[in-house]
C-alpha positions in Angstrom: 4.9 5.1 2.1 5.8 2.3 4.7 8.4 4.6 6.4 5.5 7.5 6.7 3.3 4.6 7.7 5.3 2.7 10.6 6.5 6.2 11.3 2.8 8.1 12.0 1.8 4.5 14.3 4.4 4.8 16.3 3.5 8.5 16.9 -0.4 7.3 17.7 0.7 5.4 20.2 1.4 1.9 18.8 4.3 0.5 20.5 4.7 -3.1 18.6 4.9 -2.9 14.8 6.4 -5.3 12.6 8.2 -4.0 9.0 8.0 -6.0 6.1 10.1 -6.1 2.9 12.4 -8.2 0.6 15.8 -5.7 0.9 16.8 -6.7 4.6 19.6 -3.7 5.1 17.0 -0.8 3.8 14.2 -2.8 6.2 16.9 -2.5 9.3 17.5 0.9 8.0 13.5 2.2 8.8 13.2 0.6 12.0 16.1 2.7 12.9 14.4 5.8 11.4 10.8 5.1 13.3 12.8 4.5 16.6 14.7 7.8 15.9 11.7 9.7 15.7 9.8 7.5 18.7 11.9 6.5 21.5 10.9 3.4 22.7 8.8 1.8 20.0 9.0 -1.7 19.0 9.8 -2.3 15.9 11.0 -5.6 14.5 11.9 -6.3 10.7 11.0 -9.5 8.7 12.7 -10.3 5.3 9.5 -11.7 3.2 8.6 -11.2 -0.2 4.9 -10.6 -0.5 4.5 -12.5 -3.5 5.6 -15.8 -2.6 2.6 -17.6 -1.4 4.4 -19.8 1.1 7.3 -16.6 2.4 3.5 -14.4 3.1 1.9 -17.2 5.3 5.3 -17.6 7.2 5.7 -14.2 7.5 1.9 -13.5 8.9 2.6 -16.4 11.2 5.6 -14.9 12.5 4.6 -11.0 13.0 1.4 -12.4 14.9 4.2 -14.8 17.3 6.4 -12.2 18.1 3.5 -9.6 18.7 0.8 -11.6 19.7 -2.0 -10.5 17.7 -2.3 -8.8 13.9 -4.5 -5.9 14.1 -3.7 -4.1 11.3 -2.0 -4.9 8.1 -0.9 -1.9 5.8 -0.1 -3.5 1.9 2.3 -0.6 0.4 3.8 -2.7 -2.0 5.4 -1.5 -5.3 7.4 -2.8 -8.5 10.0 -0.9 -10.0 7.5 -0.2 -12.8 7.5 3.2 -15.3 4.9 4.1 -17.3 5.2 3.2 -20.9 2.7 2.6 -23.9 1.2 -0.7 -24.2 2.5 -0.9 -27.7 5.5 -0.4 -26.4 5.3 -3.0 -23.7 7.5 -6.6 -24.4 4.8 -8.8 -24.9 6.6 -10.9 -22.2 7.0 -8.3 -19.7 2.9 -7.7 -19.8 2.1 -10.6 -17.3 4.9 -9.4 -14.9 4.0 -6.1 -14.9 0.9 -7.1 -13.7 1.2 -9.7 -10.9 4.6 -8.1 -9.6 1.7 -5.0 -8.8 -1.1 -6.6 -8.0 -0.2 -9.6 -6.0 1.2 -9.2 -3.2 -1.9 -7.3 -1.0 -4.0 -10.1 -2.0 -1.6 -13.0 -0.9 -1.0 -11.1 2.5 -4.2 -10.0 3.0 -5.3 -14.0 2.8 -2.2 -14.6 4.9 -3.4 -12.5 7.9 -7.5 -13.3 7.5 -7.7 -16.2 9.3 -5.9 -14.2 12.7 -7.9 -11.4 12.1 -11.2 -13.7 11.8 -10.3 -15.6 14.7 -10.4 -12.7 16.7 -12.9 -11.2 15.5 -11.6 -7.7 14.1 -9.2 -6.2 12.3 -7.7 -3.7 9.4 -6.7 -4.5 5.9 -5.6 -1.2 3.7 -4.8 -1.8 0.5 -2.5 0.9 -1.1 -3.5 1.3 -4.8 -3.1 3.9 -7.4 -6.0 6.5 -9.3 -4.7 4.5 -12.1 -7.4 2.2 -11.2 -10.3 5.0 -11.3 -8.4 7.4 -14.2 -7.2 6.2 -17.7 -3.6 7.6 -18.3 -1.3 6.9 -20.9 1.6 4.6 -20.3 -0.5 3.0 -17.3 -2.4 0.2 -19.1 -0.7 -2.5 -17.2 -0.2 -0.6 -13.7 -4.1 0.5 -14.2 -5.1 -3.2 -14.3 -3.1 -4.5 -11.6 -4.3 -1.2 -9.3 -7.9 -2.0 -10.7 -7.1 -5.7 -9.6 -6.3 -4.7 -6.0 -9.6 -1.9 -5.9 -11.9 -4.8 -6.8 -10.2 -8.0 -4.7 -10.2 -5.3 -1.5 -13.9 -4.1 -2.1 -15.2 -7.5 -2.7 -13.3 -9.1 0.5 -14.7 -5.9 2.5 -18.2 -8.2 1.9 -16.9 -11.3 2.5 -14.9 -10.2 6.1 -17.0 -8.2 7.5 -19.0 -10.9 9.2 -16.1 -11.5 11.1 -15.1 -7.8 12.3 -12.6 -7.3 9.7 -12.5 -4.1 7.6 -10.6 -3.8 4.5 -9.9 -0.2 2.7 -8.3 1.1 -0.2 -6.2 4.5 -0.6 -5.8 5.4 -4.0 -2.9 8.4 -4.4 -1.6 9.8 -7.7 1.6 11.1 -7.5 3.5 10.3 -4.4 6.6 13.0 -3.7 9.8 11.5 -2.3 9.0 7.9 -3.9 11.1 6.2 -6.1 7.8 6.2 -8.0 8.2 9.7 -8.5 11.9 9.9 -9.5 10.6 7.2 -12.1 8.2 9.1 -13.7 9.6 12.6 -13.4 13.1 11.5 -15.2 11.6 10.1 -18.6 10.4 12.4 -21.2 7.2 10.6 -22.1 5.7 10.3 -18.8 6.8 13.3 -17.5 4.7 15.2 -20.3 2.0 13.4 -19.2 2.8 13.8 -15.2 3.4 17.8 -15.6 0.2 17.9 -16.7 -1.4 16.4 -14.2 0.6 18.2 -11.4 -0.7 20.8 -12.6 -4.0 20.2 -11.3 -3.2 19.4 -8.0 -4.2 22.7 -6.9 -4.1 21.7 -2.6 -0.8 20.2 -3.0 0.9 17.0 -4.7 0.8 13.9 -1.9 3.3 13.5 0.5 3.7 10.0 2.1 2.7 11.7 5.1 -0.8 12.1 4.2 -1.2 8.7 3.1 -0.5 7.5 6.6 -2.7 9.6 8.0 -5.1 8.8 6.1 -3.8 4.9 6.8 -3.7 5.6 10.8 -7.5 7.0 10.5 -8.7 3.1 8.9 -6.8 1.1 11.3 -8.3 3.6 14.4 -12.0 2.8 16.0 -12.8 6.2 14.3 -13.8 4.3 11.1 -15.0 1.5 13.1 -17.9 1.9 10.0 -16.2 2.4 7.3 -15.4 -0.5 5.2 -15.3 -1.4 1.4 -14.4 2.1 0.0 -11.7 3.8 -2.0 -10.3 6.8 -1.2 -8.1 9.3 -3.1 -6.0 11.0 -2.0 -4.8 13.5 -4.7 -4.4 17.4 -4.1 -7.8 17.5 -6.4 -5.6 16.2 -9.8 -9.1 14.1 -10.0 -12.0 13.0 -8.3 -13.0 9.8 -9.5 
């Protein structure tokens, strides 16, 4: 979803981008891939990890040094998470589960306020899950953290909006060509569950692709209106 994401900016035209992530060689790697498909975009890659409270401020301070400004920020953070009963769940795993989701869109989002309020404007989209709108078995931890992020972005949508800042959420179901993906496809009990709904997605299962269009669309001046919502973006598996 980053990749997609960095990739479709740099095709719209937006030259300076900085990449964040905690695995430094695969964070090198997708610069190189965006400046592959772009010639002469700027990319730059920052080794951060989004849920340290102290590595998000540092990194926010950084990207808006070597760029000059933070316009947009894109939160497409995941956990290595696979859906699995709540019963079957180690009690001390629950917690984790939960903040290694939810986490780190909200500590980067308050990382980057105060440069976007100081200017004035800016984008915050939050990438989330339908796990947050649509009970599913084996998602009672990943539906709380993505029903975390869907309220924290929706109530900060009020709160910023005095200042010119927008913040949006996407909300996909199955994303092909995601780790995400492999995880739930190669386990028996959520694959049951994810055939099933597959097999509703009647206009397609989502590609990363579409998720940054839909991305490149809430960071443009053509939503310059649209703030606080949630957006699926699901083939028609639901439409919560």
């Amino acid at each position: 979803m980053g990749l997609a994401t960095a990739t479709a900016f740099a095709q719209a035209g937006c030259r300076r981008l900085t990449v964040l992530g905690r695995n430094e060689e695969r964070g090198k790697r997708a610069v190189e891939q965006v400046q592959s498909v772009v010639q002469g975009a700027e990319l730059e890659f920052l080794s951060t990890d989004a849920n340290d409270p102290v590595a998000a401020e540092e990194a926010a301070g950084e990207a808006r040094r070597r760029m000059g400004a933070i316009d947009v920020l894109v939160n497409s953070t995941v956990a290595p998470y696979s859906p699995t009963l709540f019963r079957n769940t180690p009690i001390d795993q629950v917690a984790k589960v939960v903040t290694e989701q939810a986490v780190g869109p909200l500590l980067m989002s308050r990382a980057v306020l105060p440069h976007m309020s100081e200017q004035q404007a800016g984008s915050i989209i939050n990438i989330a899950s339908d796990a947050a709108k649509v009970p599913t078995p084996g998602e009672t931890c990943i539906g709380a953290a993505m029903g975390a992020i869907v309220t924290f972005s929706r109530t900060l949508a009020l709160e910023a909006k005095r200042d010119g800042v927008r913040v949006n959420v996407i909300t996909p179901s199955l994303i092909t060509d995601t780790g995400s993906y492999d995880r739930a496809m190669n386990q028996d009990f959520s694959k049951k569950i994810f055939d099933r709904i597959i097999s509703q997605a009647h206009l397609g299962l989502t590609e990363p692709s579409d998720l940054a269009n839909l991305a490149l669309f809430l960071a443009s001046p053509m939503s310059r209106l649209i703030t606080g919502q949630v957006v699926s973006v699901n083939g028609g598996i639901s439409v919560a």
